[in-house]
C-alpha positions in Angstrom: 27.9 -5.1 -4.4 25.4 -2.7 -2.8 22.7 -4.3 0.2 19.5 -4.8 -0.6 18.7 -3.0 2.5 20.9 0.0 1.2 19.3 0.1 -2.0 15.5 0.4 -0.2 16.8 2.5 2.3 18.0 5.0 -0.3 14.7 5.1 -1.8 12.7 5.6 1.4 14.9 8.3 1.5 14.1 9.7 -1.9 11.7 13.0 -1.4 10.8 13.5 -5.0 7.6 11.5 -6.1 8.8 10.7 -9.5 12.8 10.0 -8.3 11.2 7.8 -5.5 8.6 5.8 -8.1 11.7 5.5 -10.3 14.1 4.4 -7.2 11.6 2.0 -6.2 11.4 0.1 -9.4 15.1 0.4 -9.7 15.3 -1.7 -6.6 12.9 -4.7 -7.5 14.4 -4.5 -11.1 18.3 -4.7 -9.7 16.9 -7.8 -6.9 15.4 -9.6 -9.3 18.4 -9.7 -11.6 20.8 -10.6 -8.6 22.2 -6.9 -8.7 22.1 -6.7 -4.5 23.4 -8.7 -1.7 20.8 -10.5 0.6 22.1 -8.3 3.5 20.7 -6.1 5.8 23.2 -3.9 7.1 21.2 -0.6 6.9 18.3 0.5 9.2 15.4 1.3 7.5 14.6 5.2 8.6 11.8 5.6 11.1 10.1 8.7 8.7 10.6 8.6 5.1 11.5 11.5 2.7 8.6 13.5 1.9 8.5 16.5 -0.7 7.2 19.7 0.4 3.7 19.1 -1.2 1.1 17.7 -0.6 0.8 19.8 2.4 0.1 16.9 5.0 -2.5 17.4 7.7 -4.4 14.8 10.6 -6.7 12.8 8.8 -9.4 14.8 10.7 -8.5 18.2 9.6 -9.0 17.4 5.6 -11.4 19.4 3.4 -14.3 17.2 2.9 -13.9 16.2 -0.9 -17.6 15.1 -1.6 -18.5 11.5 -2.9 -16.8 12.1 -7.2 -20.1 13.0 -8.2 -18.3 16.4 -9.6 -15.3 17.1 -12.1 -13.8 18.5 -9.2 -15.1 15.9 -6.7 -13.2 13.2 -8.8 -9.9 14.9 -9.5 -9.9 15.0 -5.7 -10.5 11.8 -5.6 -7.6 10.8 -7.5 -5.2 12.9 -6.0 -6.4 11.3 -2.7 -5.6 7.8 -4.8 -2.3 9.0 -5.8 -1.5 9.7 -2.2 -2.2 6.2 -1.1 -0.2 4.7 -3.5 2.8 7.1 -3.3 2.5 5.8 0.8 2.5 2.6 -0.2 5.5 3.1 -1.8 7.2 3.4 1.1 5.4 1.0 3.2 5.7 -1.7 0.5 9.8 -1.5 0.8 9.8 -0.6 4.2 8.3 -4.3 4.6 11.2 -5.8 2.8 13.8 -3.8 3.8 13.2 -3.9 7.6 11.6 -7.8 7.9 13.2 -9.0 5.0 16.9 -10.5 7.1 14.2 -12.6 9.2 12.2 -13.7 6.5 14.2 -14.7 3.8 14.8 -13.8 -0.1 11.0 -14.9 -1.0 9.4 -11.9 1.5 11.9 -9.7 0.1 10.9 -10.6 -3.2 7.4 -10.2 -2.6 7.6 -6.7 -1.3 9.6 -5.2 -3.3 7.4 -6.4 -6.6 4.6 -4.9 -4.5 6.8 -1.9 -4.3 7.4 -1.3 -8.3 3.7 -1.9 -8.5 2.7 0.9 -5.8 5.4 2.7 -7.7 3.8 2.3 -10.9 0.4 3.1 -10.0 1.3 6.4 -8.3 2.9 7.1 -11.8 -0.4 6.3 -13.6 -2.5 8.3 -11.6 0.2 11.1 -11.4 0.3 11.7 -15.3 -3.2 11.1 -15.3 -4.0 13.7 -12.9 -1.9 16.3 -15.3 -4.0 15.4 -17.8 -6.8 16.9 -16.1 -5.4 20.1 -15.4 -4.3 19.3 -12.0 -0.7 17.5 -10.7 0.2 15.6 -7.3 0.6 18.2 -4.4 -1.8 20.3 -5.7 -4.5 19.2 -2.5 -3.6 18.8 1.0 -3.5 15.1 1.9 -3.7 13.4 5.2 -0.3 11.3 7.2 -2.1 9.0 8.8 -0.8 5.7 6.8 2.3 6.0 7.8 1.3 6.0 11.7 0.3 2.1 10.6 3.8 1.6 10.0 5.2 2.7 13.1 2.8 1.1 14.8 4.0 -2.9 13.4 7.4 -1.6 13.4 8.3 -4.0 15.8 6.5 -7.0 14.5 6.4 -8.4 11.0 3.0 -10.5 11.8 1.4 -7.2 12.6 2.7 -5.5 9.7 1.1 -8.7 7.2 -2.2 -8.2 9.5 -2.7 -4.7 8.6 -1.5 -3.7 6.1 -2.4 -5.8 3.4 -5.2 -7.8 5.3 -6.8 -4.3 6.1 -5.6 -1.1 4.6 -5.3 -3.5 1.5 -8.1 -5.8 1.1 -10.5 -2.6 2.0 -8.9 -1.4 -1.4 -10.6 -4.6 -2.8 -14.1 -3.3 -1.2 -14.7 0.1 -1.9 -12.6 0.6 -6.1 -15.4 -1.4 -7.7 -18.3 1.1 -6.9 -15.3 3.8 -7.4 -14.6 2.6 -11.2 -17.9 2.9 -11.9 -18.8 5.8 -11.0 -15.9 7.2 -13.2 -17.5 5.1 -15.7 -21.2 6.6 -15.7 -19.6 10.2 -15.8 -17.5 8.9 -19.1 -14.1 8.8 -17.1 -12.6 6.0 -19.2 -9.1 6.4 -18.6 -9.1 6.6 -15.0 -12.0 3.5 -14.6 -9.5 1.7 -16.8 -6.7 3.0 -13.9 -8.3 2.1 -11.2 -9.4 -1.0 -12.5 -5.6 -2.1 -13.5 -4.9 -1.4 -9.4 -7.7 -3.6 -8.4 -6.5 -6.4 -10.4 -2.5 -6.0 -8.7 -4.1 -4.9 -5.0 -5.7 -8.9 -5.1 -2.2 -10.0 -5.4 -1.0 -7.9 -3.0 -3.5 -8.8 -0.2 -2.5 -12.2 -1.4 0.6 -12.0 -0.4 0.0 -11.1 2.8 -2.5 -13.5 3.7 0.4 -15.9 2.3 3.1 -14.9 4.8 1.2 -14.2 7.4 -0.1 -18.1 7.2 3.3 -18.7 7.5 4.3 -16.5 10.8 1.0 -18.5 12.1 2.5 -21.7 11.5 5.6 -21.6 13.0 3.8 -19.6 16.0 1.8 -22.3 16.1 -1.3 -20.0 16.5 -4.2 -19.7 14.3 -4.7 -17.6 11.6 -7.9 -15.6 12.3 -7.7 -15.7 16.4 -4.0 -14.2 15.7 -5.3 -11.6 13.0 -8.2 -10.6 15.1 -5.6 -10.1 18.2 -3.1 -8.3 16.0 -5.6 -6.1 14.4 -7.5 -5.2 17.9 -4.2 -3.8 18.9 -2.5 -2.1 15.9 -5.7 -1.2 13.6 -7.8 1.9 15.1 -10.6 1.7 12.9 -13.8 -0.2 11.7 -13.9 -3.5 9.5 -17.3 -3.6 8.7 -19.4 -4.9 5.3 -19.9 -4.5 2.4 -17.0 -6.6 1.6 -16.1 -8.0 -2.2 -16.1 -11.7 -1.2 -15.1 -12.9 -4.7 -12.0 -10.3 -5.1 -10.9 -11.6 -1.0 -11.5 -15.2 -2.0 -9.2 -14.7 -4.8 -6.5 -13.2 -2.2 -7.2 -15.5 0.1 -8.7 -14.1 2.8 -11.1 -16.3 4.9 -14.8 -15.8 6.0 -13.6 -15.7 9.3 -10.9 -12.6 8.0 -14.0 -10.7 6.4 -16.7 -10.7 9.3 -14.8 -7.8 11.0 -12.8 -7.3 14.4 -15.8 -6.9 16.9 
């Protein structure tokens, strides 16, 4: 019987968006039907596979894509979208490949459902996008997501701090006003997209929030003095208002996880 560990591994190591969308739902499907071993006997890889396009540049040098107030403006936007889920892809099993042995069969469960979710929203807004005369690759896009996972590679705490409990939950802050401004230019499909990845992103964030109360209690520490410490070190940007309190309620984040890392 194959690892679970081998199974994410190979599809970190998938290059092709829609193979590595495919290979990652493959993975959650063949877990949750008892198809792999708890093992993990494979190191995850420190880069994943990446296909030749997007070209990938610093977050800094990025063409400015405007706010979606054009046609153009918002296909941009959604190939930027796109991006961020294909990354999550990754970072998603990453998480459950490389924490999972320490964790147990409930993290690795969690992650890799968050993985066939990332999975299928890059597939979403990847057809999408063709629909609009444009296809994933066809913009530059930047590599700076993945820099978060080296960064917690070393600590599975960190990881639950940051990603989901920032990169995440800031997901649940700024796709509200996002949806509907695809909504007032008669966007349907892709409010109605977006929308769909609000509703899993709560879950996801919720997850996090969930393990990570777990790490604190068998540190002993508390939640938001360890989340503020973790995310002082690891996180090198802002976590500033406006914040949707009802959609980090729901996920479980805490005031004292939405006033920001000062």
């Amino acid at each position: 019987m194959q690892t679970v560990a081998a199974a994410v591994c190979a599809a970190m190591l998938t290059a092709d968006p829609i193979a590595k969308a495919m290979a990652a739902r493959k993975v959650a499907r063949d877990w949750r039907l008892g198809r792999l071993a708890f093992a993990f006997d494979v190191a995850m890889p420190d880069m994943p596979a990446r296909p030749d396009e997007p070209v990938l540049l610093p977050p800094g040098a990025m063409p400015k894509r405007g706010r979606g107030g054009s046609e153009r403006g918002r296909v941009a936007l959604l190939h930027a979208l796109a991006h961020i889920e294909f990354v999550a892809i990754d970072l998603a099993l990453d998480a459950a490949g490389r924490f999972g042995g320490e964790r147990g069969s409930e993290f690795v469960t969690d992650w890799l459902s968050v993985a066939a979710d990332e999975a299928m929203h890059f597939s979403l807004l990847a057809r999408h996008l063709c629909t609009l005369g444009s296809f994933y690759g066809a913009m530059p896009a930047h590599d700076g997501m993945w820099n978060t996972a080296r960064e917690t590679a070393h600590d599975v705490a960190a990881r639950m701090a940051v990603v989901p409990m920032v990169l995440e939950a800031r997901g649940l802050d700024v796709t509200p006003a996002t949806i509907e401004r695809f909504a007032q230019a008669g966007e349907i499909r892709s409010a109605r997209i977006l929308q769909r990845i609000l509703d899993d992103e709560i879950r996801h964030v919720r997850f996090g929030t969930k393990h990570f109360a777990k790490l604190c209690e068998e540190r002993r520490e508390s939640p938001p003095d360890l989340w503020k410490t973790l995310v002082r070190r690891h996180f090198h940007g802002a976590i500033k208002p406006p914040f949707n309190d009802s959609a980090r309620r729901s996920a479980g984040l805490s005031y004292e996880l939405m006033t920001g890392v000062a």
